[in-house]
C-alpha positions as CSV (number, residue, x, y, z in Angstrom):
1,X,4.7,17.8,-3.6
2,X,6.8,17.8,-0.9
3,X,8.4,21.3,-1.6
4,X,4.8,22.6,-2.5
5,X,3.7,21.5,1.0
6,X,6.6,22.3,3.6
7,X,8.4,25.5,1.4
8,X,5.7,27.8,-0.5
9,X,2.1,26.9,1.6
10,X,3.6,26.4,4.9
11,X,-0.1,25.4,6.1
12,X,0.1,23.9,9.7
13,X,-1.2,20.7,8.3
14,X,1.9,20.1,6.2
15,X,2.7,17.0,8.4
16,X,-0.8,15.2,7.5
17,X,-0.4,16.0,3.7
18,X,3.0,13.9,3.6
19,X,1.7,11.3,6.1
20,X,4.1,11.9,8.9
21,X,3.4,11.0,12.4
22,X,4.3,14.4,14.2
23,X,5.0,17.9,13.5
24,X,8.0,18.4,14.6
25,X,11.4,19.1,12.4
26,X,9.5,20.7,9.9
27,X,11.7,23.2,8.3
28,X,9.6,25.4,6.1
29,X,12.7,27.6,3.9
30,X,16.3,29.0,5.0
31,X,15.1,32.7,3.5
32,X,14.0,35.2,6.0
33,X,11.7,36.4,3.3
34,X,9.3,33.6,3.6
35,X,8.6,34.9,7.3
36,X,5.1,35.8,6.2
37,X,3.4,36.9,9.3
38,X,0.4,35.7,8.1
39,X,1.1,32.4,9.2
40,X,-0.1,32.7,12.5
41,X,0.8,28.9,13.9
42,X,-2.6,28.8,15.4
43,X,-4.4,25.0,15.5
44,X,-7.6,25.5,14.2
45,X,-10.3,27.8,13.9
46,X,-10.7,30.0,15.9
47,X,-12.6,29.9,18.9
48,X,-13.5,26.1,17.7
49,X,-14.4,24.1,20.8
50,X,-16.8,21.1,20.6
51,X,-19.4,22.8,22.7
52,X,-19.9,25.6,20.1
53,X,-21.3,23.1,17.8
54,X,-24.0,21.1,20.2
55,X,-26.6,18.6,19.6
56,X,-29.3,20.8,19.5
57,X,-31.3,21.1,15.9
58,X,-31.9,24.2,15.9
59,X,-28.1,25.3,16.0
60,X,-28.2,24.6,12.0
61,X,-29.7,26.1,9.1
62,X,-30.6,22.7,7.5
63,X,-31.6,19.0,9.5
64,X,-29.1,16.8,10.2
65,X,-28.6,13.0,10.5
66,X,-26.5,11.8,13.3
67,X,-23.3,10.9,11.3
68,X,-23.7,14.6,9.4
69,X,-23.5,16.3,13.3
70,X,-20.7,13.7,14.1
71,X,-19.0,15.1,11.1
72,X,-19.4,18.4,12.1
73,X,-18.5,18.3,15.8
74,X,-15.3,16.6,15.0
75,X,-14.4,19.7,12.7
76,X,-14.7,22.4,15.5
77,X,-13.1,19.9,18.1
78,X,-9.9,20.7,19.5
79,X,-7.6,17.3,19.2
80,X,-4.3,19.1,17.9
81,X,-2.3,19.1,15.0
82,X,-3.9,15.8,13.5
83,X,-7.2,17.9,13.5
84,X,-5.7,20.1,11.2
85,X,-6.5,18.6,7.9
86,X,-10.1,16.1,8.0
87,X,-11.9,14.2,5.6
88,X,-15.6,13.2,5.1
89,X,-16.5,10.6,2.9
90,X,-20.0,11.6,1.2
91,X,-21.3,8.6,-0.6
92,X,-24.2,8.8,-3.2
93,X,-26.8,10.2,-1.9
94,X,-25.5,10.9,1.4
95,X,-26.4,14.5,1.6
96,X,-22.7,16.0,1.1
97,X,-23.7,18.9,-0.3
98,X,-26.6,19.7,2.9
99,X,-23.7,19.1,5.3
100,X,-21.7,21.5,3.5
101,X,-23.8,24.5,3.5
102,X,-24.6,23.7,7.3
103,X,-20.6,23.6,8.0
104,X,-20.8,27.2,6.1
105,X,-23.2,28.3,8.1
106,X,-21.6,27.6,11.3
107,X,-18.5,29.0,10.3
108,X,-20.2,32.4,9.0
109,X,-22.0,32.2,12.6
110,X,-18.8,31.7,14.1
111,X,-17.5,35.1,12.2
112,X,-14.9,32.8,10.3
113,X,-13.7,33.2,6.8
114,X,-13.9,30.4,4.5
115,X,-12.3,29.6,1.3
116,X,-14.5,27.1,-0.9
117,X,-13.3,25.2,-3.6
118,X,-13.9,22.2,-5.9
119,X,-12.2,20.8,-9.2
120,X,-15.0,22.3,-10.8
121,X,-16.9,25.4,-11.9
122,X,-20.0,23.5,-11.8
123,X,-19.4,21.8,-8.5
124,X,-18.2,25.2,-7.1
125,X,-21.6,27.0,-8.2
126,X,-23.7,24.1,-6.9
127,X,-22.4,24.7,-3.3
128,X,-22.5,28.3,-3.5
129,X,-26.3,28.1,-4.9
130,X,-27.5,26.1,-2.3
131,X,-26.2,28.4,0.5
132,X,-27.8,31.0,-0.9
133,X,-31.0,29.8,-1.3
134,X,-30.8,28.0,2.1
135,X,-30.1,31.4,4.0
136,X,-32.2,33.6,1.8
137,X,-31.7,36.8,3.7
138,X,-29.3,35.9,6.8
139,X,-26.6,34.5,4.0
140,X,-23.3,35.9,5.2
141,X,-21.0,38.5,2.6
142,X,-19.8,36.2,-0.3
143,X,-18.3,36.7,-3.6
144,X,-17.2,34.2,-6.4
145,X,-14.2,34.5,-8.8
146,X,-12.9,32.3,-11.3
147,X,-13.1,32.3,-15.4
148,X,-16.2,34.4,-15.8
149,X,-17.4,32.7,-19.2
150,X,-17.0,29.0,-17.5
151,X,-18.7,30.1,-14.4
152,X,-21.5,31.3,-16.4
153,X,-21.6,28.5,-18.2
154,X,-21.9,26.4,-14.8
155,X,-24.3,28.2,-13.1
156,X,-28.0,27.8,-13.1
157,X,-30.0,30.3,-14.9
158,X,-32.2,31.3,-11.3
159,X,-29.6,30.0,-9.1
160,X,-27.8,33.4,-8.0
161,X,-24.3,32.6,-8.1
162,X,-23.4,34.9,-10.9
163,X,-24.9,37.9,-9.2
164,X,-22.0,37.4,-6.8
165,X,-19.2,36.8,-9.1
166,X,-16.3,39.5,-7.6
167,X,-15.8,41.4,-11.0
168,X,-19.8,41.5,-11.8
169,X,-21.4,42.3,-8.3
170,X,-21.0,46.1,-8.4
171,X,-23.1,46.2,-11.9
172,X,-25.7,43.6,-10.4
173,X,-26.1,46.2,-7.4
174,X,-26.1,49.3,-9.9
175,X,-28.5,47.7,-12.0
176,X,-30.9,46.7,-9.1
177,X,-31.0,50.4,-8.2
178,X,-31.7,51.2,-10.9
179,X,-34.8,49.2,-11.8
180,X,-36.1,51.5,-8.7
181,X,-35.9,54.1,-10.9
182,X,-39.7,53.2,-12.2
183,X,-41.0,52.6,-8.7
184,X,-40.9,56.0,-7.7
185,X,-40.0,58.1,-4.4
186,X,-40.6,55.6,-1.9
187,X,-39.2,52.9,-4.1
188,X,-36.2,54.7,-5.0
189,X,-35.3,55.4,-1.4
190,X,-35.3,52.1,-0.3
191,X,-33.5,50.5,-3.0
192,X,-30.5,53.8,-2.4
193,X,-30.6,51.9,1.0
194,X,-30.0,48.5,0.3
195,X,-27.9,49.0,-2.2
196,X,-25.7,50.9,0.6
197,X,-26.0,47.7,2.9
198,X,-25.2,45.7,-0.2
199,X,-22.0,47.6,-0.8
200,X,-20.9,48.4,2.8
201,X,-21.4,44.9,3.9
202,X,-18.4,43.6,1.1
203,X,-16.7,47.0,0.5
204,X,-16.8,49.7,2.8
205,X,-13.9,51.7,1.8
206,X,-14.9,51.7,-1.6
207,X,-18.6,52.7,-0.3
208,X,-17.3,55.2,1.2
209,X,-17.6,58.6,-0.2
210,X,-18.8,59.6,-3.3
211,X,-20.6,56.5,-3.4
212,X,-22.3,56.6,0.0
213,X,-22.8,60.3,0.3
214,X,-24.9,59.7,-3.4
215,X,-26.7,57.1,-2.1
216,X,-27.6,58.9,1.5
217,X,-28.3,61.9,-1.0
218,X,-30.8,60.1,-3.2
219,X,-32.8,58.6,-0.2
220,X,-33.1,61.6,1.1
221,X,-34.9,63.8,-1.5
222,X,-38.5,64.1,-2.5
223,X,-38.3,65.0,-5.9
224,X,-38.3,62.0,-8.2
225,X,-36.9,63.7,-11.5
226,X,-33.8,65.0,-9.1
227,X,-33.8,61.3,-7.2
228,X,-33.2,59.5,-10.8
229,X,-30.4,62.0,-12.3
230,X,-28.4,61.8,-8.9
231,X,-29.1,57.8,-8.7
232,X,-27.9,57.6,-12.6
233,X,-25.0,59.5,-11.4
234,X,-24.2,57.2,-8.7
235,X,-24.9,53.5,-10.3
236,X,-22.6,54.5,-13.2
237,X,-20.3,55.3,-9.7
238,X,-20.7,52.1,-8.3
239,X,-20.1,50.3,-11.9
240,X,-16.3,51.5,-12.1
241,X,-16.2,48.4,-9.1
242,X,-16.9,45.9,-11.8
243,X,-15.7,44.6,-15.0
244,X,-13.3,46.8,-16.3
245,X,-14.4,49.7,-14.5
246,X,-11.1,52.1,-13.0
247,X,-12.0,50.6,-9.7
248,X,-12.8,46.9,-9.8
249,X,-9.2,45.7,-8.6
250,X,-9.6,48.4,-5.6
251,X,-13.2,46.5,-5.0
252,X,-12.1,42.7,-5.9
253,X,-8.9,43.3,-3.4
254,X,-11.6,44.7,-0.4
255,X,-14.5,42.2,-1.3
256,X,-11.7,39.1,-1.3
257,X,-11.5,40.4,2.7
258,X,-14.4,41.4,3.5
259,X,-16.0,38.0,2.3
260,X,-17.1,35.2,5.0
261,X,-17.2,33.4,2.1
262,X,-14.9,33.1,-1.0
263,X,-15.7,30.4,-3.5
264,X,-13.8,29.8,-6.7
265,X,-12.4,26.2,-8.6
266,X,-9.4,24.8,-7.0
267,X,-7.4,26.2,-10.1
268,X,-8.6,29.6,-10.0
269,X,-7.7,29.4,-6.0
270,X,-3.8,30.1,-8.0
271,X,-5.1,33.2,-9.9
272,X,-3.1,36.6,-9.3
273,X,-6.3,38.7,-7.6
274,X,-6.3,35.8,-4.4
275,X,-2.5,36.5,-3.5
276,X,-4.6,39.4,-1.8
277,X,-6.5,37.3,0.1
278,X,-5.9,37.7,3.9
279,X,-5.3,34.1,5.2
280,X,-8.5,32.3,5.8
281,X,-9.8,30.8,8.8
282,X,-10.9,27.2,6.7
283,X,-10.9,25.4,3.9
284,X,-13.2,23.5,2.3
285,X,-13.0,21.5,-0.5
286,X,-15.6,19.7,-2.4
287,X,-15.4,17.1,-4.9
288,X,-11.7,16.3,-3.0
289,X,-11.6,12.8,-4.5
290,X,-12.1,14.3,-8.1
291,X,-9.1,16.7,-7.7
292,X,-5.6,15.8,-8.6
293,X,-2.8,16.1,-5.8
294,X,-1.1,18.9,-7.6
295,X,-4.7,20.6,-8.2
296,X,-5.5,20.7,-4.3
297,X,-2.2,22.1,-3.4
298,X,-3.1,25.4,-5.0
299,X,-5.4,27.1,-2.5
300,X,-3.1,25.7,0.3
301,X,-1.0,28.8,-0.9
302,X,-3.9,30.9,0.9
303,X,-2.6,29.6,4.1
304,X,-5.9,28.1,5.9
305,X,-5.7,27.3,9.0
306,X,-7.8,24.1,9.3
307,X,-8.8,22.3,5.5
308,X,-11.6,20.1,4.9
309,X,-11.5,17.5,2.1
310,X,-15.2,16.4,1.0
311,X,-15.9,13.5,-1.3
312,X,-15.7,9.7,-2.4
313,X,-13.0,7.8,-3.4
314,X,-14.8,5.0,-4.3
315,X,-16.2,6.8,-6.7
316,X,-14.7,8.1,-9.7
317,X,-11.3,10.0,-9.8
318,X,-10.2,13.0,-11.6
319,X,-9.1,12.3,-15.5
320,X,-5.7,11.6,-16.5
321,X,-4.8,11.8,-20.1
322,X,-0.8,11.3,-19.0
323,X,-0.6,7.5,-19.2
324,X,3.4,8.2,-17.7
325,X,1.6,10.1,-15.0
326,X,-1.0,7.5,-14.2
327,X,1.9,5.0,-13.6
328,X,3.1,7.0,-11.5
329,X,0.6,7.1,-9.6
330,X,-0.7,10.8,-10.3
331,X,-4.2,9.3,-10.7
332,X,-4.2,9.4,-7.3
333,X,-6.1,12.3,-5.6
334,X,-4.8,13.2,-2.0
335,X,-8.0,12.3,-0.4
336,X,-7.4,8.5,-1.5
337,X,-3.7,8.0,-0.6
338,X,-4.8,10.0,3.0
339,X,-7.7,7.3,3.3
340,X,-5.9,4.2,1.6
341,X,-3.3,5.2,4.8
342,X,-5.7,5.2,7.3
343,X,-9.3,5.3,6.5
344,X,-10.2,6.1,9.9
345,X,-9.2,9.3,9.6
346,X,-12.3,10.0,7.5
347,X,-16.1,10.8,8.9
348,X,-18.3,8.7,6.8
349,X,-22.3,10.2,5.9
350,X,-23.8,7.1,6.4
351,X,-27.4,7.7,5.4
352,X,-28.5,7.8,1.6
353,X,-31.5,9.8,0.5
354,X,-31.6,9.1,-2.8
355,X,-31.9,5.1,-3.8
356,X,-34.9,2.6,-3.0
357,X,-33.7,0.7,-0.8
358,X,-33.4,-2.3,-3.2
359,X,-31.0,-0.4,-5.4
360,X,-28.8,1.0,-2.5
361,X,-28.4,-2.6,-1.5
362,X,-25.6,-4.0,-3.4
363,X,-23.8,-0.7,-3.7
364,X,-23.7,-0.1,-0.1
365,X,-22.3,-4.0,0.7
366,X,-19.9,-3.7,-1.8
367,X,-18.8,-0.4,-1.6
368,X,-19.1,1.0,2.1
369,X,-19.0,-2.1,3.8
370,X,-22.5,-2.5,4.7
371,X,-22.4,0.6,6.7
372,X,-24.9,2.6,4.7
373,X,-28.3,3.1,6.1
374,X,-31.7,3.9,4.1
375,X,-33.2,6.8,5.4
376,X,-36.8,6.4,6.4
377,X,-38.0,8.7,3.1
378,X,-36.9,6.5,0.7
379,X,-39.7,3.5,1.9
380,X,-42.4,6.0,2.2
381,X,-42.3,8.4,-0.5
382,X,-44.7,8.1,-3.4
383,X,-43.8,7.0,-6.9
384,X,-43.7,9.7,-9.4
385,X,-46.7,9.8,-11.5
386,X,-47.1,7.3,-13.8
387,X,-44.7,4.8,-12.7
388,X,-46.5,2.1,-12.1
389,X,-45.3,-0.5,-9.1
390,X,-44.6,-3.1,-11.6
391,X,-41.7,-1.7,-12.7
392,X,-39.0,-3.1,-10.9
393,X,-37.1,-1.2,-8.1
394,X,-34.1,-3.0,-9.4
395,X,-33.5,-5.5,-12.1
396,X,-30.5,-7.5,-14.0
397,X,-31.5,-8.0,-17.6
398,X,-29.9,-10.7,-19.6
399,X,-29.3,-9.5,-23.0
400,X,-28.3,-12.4,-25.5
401,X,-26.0,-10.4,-27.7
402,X,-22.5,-9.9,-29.4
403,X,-20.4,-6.3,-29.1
404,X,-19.2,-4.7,-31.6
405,X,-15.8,-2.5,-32.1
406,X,-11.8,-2.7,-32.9
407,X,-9.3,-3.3,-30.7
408,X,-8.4,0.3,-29.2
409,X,-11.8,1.1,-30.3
410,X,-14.7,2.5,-28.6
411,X,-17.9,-0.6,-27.8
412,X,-21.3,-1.0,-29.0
413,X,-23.7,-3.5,-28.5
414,X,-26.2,-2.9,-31.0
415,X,-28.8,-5.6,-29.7
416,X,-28.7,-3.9,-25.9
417,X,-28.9,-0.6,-27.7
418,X,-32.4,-1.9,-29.1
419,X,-33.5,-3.2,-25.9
420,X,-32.6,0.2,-23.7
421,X,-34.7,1.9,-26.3
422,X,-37.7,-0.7,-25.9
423,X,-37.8,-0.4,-22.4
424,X,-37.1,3.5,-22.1
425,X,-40.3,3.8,-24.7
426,X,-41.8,2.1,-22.9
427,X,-41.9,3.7,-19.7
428,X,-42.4,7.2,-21.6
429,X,-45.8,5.8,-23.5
430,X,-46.9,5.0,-20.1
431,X,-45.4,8.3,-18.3
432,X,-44.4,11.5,-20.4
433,X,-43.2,13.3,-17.8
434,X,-40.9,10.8,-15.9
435,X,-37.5,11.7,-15.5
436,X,-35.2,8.8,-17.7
437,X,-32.4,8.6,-18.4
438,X,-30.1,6.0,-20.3
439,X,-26.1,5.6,-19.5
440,X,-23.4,3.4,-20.8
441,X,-19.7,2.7,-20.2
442,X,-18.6,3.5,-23.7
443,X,-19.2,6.2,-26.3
444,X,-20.2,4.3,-29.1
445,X,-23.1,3.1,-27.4
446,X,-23.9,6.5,-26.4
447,X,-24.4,7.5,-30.1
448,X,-26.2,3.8,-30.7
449,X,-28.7,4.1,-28.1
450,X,-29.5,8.0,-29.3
451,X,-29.7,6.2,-32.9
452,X,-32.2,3.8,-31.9
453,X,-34.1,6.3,-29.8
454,X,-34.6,8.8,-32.8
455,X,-35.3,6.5,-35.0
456,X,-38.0,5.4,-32.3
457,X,-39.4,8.5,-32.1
458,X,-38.6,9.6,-28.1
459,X,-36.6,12.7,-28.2
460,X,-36.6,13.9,-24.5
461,X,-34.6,11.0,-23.2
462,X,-30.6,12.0,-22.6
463,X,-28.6,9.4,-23.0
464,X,-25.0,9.9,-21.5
465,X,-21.7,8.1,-20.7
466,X,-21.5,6.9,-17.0
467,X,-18.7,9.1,-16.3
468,X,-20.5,12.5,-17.4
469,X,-23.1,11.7,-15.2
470,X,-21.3,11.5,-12.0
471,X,-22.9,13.4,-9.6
472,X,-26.5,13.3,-11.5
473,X,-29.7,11.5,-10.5
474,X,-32.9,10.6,-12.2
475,X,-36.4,9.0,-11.5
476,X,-35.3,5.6,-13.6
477,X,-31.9,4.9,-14.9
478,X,-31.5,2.0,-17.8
479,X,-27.8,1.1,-18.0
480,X,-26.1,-0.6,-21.0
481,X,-22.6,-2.7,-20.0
482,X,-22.1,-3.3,-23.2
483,X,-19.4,-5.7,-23.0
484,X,-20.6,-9.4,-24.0
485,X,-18.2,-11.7,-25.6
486,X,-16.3,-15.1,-25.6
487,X,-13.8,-14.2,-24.1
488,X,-15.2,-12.5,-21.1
489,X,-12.8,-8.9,-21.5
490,X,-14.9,-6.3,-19.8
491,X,-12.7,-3.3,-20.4
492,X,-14.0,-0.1,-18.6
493,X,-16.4,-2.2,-16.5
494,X,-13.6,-3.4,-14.4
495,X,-13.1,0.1,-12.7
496,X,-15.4,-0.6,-9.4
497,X,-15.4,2.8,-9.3
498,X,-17.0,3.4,-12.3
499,X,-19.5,0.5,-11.5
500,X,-20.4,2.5,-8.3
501,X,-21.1,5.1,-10.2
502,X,-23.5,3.9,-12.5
503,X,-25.8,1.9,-9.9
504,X,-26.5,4.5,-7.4
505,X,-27.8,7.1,-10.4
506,X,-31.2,6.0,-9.8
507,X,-34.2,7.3,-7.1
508,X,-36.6,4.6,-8.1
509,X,-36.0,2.5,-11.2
510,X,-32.2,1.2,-11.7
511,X,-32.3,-1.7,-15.0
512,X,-29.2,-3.0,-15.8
513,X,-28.5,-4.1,-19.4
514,X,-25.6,-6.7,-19.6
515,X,-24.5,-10.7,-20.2
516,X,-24.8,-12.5,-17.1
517,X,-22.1,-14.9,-19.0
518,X,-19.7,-12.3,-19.8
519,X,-19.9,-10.6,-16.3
520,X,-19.5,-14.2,-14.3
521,X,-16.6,-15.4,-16.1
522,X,-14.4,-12.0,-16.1
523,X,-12.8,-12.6,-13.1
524,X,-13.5,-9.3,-11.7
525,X,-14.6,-10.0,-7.9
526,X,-17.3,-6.7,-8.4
527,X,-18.9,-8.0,-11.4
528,X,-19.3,-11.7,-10.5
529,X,-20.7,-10.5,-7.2
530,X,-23.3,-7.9,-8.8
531,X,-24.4,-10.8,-10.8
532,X,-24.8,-13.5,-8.0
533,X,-26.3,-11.0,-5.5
534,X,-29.3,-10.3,-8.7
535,X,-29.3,-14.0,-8.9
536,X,-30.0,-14.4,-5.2
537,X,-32.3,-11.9,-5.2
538,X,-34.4,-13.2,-8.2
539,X,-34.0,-10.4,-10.0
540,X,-32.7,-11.4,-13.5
541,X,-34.9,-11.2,-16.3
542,X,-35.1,-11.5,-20.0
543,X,-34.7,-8.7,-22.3
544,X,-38.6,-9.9,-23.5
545,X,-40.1,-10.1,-20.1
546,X,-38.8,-6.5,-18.4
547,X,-40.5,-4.8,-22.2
548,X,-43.9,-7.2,-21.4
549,X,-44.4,-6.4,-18.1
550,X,-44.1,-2.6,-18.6
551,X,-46.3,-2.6,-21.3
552,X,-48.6,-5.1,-20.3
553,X,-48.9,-2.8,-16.9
């Protein structure tokens, strides 16, 4: 890691990746060759002073809270080389995502270029989708690379991203003019225009010429039958920019450049077309505390100036099938170890959007120190329709029950399986349209509680394991622990992490299936105090009563 950060990168926040106190005696290599000038040794992005990035509302292209503008002052402030590297710690719900595409859209404002990352493809598109539907028109040059069959895969079907994607974007321009072509004259013209714009905004030099004279050509003729031979002549032009095409390397290398903003996986940050990419200004990584070390070194190979590291270590990590690896201590993501050093160094979003308050509560003591607050929406918005008030906000449902399962086995707790399908048809019978959705801590009740629902009859419930649904929401979550025995073993429940995870799913509804007597006597400080805070609260139930009371309602 060491070599990876002080001999190849050579970013100027080597010093903060390795935790040492100053930046000096850094030797980057003993090879003259390694003098890349484009390593510039300047401290930040540039131009970034504090005042550039004021108080006033209007200054971004979405609202934000207080701690959100704290976060991103601190970013453009000039404090030295410490400033370098930063971390913001989005919990659930927190709105990491809107401060994100506001950072973007101060940097693009700022004439910056930004690399964007994540761990993943879907993570990657998610950014990338907002920012373009928050910007609409003003949305600065960007293009996309990666795996193109796992990007497609990742991206939503209306969401845009693909359109952008560096080895597609030439056909999606072509094919755009070329849906003109029914239109007519005045039609025609204006789409030779903007599909001009389009390709001089990202590519100028491969614009320019044949491409651009065709264009100028086509908008400027009157007859339509000459307009749509000469425009069929120049979209099958500007198609040699994508795929395959004799030109797409000349237009990937000029669009990687031109870009304000270049988003790809953290992986794909590595591939062969990016050692082409001029050294950017920023970078920002989402997702940071998902991302193995080694995974997050790759786009430091770009050179950013200044790096941003977005996410939540108390929140789940990045897999690790290596059990050699996990002991030594691989698991660990560089945001954690950076935070478990000194968590100060870390801007916290400390206003959740998501949660009734009642559900956010124990989460936020537990996990963030009691420093999360409920923002106002959460107490005033109305309940979707046909949840009715009587469903609780937040409830801890004893299940009387025995699991089931090996040793080295996956769990299943048929009787909790049962009750999670009561309860979720339940709610359905009285709302068809609310958004459910069941999760569980092992696999085997996955398939047990998908049983019992088709056997039920509800098919339009999804029923998933806690750690795929990191990063998901729904109107009312049901969660199965599963783990109820004599000798109080709790397994994957242990990982507060994981326990984070599943609580804070929820908008409205948050059930929790589990044996109070198994989770007291564990001896895992998390679970004994999720049970005694439900038990202070008066929120434990019966597995009959939470089933009567939604029905009876």
């Amino acid at each position: 890691m060491a070599h990876a950060c002080f001999v190849r990168p050579r970013v100027a926040f080597a010093h903060q990746i390795v935790g040492a106190k100053r930046a000096t005696h850094i030797k980057f290599s003993d090879s003259d060759e390694d003098d890349d000038e484009r390593v510039d040794g300047k401290s930040g992005v540039e131009g970034d002073d504090e005042s550039s990035c004021d108080e006033r509302e209007g200054e971004y292209v979405l609202p934000l809270n207080a701690s959100q503008r704290r976060a991103l002052r601190r970013f453009f402030a000039r404090d030295g080389h410490f400033d370098q590297l930063q971390m913001v710690q989005g919990p659930p719900g927190c709105g990491k995502t809107h401060f994100i595409v506001s950072l973007l859209a101060v940097l693009a404002a700022k004439k910056q270029r930004v690399l964007v990352c994540a761990p993943s493809n879907k993570a990657v598109c998610v950014v990338m989708e907002l920012y373009l539907r928050t910007c609409g028109e003003d949305a600065a040059p960007c293009v996309l690379t990666g795996a193109e069959d796992t990007l497609r895969e990742a991206s939503s079907v209306d969401g845009g991203a693909m359109d952008y994607f560096i080895f597609e974007r030439c056909n999606v321009i072509a094919s755009s003019f070329r849906r003109s072509f029914v239109s007519g004259g005045d039609g025609i013209r204006e789409s030779a225009k903007a599909a001009r714009r389009a390709l001089e905004s990202i590519a100028p030099s491969f614009c320019k010429g044949v491409v651009a004279e065709g264009l100028s050509a086509v908008a400027a003729m009157d007859d339509e039958a000459s307009m749509r031979a000469r425009g069929e002549e120049i979209a099958r032009e500007i198609e040699k920019g994508s795929g395959r095409g004799e030109r797409s390397d000349e237009f990937a290398r000029e669009a990687l450049n031109r870009a304000s903003l270049v988003f790809c996986t953290l992986a794909s940050a590595g591939q062969s077309i990016m050692s082409s990419l001029e050294q950017p200004d920023a970078l920002v990584v989402d997702e940071a505390a998902q991302a193995l070390e080694p995974e997050i070194a790759i786009p430091f190979l770009r050179y950013p100036r200044k790096a941003l590291l977005v996410g939540d270590p108390a929140q789940l990590p990045a897999t690790l099938i290596s059990e050699i690896a996990r002991r030594h201590g691989h698991a660990t993501s560089l945001m954690e170890r950076l935070m478990s050093a000194n968590a100060e160094r870390a801007s916290l979003l400390d206003t959740q959007y998501r949660m009734h308050p009642s559900i956010a509560s124990w989460p936020a003591a537990q996990f963030y120190g009691g420093r999360l607050a409920n923002a106002d929406h959460v107490l005033t918005r109305n309940l979707p329709q046909g949840l009715s008030s009587s469903v609780p906000s937040y409830a801890f449902v004893d299940v009387a029950s025995v699991e089931s399962g090996g040793v080295g086995k996956s769990k299943w707790n048929q009787r909790e399986a049962d009750v999670a399908c009561a309860l979720i048809r339940a709610l359905k019978t009285k709302s068809p349209t609310l958004f459910v959705v069941c999760i569980t801590f092992y696999s085997a009740q996955v398939r047990a509680i998908a049983r019992a629902l088709q056997r039920a009859g509800v098919r339009d419930v999804a029923v998933h394991s806690v750690d795929s649904f990191q990063g998901s929401e729904a109107d009312v979550v049901v969660c199965s622990a599963v783990r109820s025995n004599a000798k109080a073993n709790v397994g994957f429940l242990s990982d507060k992490r994981r326990l984070n995870v599943a609580l804070t799913r929820a908008k409205y509804s948050s059930i929790v299936l589990g044996s109070r007597d198994t989770l007291s006597r564990c001896g895992v400080d998390a679970l004994r105090s999720l049970v005694e805070d439900a038990a202070a609260r008066d929120v434990i139930v019966s597995e009959h009563d939470i089933v009567r009371r939604i029905i009876r309602n």
